[in-house]
N, CA, C and O atoms as a GROMACS GRO file, in nm:
protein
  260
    1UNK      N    1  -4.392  -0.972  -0.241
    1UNK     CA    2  -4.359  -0.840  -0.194
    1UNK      C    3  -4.259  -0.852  -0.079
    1UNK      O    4  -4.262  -0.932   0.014
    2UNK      N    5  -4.164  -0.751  -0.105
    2UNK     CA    6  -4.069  -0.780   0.007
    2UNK      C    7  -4.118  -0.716   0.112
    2UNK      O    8  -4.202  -0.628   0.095
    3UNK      N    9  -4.070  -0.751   0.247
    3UNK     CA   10  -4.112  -0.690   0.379
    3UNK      C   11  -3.985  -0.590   0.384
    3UNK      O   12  -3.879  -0.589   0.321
    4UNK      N   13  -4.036  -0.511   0.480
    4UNK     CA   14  -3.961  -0.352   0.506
    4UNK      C   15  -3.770  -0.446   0.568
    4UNK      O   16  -3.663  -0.410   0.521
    5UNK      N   17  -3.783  -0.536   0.653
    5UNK     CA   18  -3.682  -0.583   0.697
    5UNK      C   19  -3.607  -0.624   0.644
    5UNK      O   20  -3.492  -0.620   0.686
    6UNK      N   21  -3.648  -0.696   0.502
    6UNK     CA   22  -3.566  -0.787   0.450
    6UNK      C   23  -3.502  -0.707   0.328
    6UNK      O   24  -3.418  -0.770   0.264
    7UNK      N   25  -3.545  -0.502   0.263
    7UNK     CA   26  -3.499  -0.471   0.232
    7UNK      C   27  -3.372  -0.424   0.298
    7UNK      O   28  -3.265  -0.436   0.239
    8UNK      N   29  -3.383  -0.360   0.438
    8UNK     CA   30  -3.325  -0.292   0.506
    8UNK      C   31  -3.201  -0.398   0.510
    8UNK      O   32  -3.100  -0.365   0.448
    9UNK      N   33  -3.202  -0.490   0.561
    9UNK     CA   34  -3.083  -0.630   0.545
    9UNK      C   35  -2.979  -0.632   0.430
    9UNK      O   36  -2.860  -0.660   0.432
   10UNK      N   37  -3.095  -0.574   0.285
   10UNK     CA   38  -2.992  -0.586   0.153
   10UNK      C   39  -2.924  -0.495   0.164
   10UNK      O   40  -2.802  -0.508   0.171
   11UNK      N   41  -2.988  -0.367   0.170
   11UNK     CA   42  -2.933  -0.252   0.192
   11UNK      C   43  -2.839  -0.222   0.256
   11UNK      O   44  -2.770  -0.124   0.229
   12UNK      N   45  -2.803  -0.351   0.416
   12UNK     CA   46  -2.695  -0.322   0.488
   12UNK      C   47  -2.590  -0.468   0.412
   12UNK      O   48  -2.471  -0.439   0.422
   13UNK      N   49  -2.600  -0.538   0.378
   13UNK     CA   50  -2.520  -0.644   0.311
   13UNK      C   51  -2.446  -0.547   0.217
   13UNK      O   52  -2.325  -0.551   0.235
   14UNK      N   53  -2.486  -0.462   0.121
   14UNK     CA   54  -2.462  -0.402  -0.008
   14UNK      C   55  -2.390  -0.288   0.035
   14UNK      O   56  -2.311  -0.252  -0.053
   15UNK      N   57  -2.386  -0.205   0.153
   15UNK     CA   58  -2.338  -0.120   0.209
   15UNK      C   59  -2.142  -0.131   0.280
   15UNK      O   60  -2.035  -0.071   0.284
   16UNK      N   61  -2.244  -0.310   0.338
   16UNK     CA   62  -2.102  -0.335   0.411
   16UNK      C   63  -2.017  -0.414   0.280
   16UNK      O   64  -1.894  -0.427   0.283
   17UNK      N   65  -2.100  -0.460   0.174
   17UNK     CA   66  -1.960  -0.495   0.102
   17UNK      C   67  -1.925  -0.335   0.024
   17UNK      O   68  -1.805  -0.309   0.028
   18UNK      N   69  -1.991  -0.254  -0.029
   18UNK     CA   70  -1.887  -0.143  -0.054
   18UNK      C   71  -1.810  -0.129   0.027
   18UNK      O   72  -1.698  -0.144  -0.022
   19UNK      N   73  -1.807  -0.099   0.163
   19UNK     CA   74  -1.696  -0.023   0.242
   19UNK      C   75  -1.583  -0.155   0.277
   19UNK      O   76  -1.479  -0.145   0.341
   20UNK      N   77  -1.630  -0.256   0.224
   20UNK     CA   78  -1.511  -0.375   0.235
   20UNK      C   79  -1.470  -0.335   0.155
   20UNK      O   80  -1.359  -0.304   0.201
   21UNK      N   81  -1.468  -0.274  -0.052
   21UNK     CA   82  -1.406  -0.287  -0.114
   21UNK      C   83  -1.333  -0.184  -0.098
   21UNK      O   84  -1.217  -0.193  -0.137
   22UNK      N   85  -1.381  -0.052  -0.035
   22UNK     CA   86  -1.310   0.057  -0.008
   22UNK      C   87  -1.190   0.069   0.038
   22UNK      O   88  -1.095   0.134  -0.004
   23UNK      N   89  -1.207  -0.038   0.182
   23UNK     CA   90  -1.105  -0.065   0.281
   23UNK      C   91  -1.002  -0.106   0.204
   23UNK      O   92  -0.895  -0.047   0.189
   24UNK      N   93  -1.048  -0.244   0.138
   24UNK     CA   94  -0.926  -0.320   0.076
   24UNK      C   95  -0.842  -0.254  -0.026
   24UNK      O   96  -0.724  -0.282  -0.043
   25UNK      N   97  -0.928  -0.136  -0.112
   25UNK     CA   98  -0.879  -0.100  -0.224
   25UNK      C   99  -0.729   0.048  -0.142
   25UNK      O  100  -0.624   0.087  -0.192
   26UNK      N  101  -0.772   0.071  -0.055
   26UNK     CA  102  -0.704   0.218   0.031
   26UNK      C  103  -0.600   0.092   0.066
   26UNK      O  104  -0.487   0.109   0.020
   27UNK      N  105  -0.618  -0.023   0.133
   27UNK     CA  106  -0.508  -0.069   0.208
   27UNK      C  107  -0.374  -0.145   0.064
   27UNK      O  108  -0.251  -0.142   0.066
   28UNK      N  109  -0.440  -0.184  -0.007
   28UNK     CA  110  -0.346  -0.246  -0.133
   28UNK      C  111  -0.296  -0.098  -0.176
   28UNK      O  112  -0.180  -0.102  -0.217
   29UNK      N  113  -0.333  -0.017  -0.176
   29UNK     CA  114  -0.257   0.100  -0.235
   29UNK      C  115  -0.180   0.163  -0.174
   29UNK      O  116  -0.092   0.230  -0.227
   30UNK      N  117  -0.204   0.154  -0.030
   30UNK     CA  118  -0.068   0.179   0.071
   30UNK      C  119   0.043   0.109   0.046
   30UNK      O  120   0.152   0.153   0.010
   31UNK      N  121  -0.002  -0.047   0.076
   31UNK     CA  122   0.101  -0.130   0.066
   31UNK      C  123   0.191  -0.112  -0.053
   31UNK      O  124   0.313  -0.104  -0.038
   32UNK      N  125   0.141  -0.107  -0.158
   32UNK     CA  126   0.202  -0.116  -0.310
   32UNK      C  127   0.300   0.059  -0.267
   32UNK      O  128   0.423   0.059  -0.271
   33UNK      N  129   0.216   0.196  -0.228
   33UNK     CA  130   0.302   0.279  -0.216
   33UNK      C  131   0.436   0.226  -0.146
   33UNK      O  132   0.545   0.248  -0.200
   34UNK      N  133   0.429   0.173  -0.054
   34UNK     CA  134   0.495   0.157   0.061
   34UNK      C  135   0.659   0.050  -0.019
   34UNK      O  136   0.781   0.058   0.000
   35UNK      N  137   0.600  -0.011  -0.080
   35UNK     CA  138   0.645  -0.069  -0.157
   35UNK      C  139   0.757  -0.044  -0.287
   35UNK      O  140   0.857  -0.110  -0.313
   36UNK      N  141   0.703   0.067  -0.354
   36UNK     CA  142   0.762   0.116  -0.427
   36UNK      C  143   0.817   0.201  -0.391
   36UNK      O  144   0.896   0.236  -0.479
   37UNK      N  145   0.826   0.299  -0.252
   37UNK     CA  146   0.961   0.368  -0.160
   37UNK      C  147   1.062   0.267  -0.156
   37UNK      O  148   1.179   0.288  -0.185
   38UNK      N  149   1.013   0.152  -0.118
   38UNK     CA  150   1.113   0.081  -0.081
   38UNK      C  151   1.254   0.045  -0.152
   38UNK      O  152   1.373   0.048  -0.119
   39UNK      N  153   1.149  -0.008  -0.319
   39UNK     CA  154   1.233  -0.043  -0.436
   39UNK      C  155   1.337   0.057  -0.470
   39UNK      O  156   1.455   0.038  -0.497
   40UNK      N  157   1.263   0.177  -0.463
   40UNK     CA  158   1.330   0.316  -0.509
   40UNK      C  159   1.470   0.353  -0.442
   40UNK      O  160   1.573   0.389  -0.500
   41UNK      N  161   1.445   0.333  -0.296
   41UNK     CA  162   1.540   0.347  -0.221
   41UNK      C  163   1.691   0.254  -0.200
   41UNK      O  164   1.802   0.286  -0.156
   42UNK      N  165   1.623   0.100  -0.267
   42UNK     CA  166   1.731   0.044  -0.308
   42UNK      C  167   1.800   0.111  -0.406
   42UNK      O  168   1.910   0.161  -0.380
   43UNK      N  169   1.732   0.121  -0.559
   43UNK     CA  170   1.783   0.143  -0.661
   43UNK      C  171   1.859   0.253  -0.636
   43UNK      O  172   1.978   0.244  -0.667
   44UNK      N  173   1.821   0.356  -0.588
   44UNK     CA  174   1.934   0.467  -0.522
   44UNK      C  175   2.080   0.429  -0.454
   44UNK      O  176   2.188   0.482  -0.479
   45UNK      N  177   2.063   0.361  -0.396
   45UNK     CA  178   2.152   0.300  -0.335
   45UNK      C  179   2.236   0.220  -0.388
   45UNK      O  180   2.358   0.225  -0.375
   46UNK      N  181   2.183   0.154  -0.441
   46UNK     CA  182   2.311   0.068  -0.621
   46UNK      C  183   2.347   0.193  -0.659
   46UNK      O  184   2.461   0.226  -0.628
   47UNK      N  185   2.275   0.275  -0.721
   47UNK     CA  186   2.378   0.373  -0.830
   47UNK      C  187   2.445   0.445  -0.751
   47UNK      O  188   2.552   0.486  -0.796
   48UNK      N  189   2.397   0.498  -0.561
   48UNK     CA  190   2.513   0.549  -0.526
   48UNK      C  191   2.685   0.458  -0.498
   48UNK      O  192   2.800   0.502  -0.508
   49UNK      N  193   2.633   0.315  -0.461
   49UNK     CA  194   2.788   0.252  -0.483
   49UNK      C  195   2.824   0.213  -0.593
   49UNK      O  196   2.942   0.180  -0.600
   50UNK      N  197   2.759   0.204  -0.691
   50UNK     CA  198   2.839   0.202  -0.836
   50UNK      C  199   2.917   0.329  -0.879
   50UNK      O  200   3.022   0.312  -0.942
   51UNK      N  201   2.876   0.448  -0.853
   51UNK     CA  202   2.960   0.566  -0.828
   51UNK      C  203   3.054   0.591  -0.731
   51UNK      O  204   3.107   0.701  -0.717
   52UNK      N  205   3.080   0.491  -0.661
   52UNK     CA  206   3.159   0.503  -0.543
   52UNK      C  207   3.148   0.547  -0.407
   52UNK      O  208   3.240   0.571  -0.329
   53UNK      N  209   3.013   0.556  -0.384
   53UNK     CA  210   3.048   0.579  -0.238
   53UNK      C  211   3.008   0.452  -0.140
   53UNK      O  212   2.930   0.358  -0.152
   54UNK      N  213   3.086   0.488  -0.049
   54UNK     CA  214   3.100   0.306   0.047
   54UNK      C  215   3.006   0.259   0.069
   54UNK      O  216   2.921   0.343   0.098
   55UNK      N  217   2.962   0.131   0.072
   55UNK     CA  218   2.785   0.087   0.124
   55UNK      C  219   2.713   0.123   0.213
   55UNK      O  220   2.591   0.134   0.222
   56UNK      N  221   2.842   0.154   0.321
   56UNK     CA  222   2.756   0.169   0.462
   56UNK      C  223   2.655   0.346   0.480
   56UNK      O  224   2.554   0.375   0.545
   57UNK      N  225   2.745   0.424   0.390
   57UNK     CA  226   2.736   0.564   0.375
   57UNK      C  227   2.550   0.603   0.293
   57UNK      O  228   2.452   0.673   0.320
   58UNK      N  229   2.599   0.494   0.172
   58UNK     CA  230   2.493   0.468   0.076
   58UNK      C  231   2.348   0.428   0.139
   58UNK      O  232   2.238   0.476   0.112
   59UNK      N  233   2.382   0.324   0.233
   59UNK     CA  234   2.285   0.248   0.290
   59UNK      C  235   2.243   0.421   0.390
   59UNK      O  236   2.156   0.486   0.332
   60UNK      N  237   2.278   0.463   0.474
   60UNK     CA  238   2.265   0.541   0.520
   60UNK      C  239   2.190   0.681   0.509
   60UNK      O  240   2.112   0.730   0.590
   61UNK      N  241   2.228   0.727   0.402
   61UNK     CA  242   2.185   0.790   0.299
   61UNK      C  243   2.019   0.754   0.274
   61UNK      O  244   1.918   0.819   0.302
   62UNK      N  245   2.034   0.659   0.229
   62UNK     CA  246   1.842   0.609   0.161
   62UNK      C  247   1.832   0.560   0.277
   62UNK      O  248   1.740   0.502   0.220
   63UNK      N  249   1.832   0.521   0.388
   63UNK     CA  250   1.791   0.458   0.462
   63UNK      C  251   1.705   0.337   0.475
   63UNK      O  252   1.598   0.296   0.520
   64UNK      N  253   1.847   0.291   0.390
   64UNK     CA  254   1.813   0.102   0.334
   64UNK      C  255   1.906   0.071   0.448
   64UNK      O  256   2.014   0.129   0.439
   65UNK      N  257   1.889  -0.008   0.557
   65UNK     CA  258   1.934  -0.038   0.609
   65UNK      C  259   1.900  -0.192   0.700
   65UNK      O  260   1.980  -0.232   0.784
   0.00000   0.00000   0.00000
């Protein structure tokens, strides 16, 4: 039979790894957002100087810089 303590222990082990996976799962999905602004903002930025406008303008523009 388990004692009252040694449930209360699982209960907080099992608690704190959910809110670890929580954490980790919110923070990888920032990053990855954060991430894919980034890409985006390049790719904008190629097709605006492949259309011609100057890099520095382009860069400026998306604020790839």
């Amino acid at each position: 039979m388990r004692s009252f303590l040694e449930e209360a222990e699982n209960r907080g082990i099992e608690r704190g790894f959910e809110r670890g996976r929580s954490e980790g799962f919110n923070a990888g999905r920032s990053e990855g957002f954060n991430a894919g602004r980034s890409e985006e903002r390049k790719v904008i930025m190629n097709r605006l100087i492949a259309g011609g406008m100057a890099p520095q303008e382009a860069a400026r523009y998306t604020g790839v810089i």
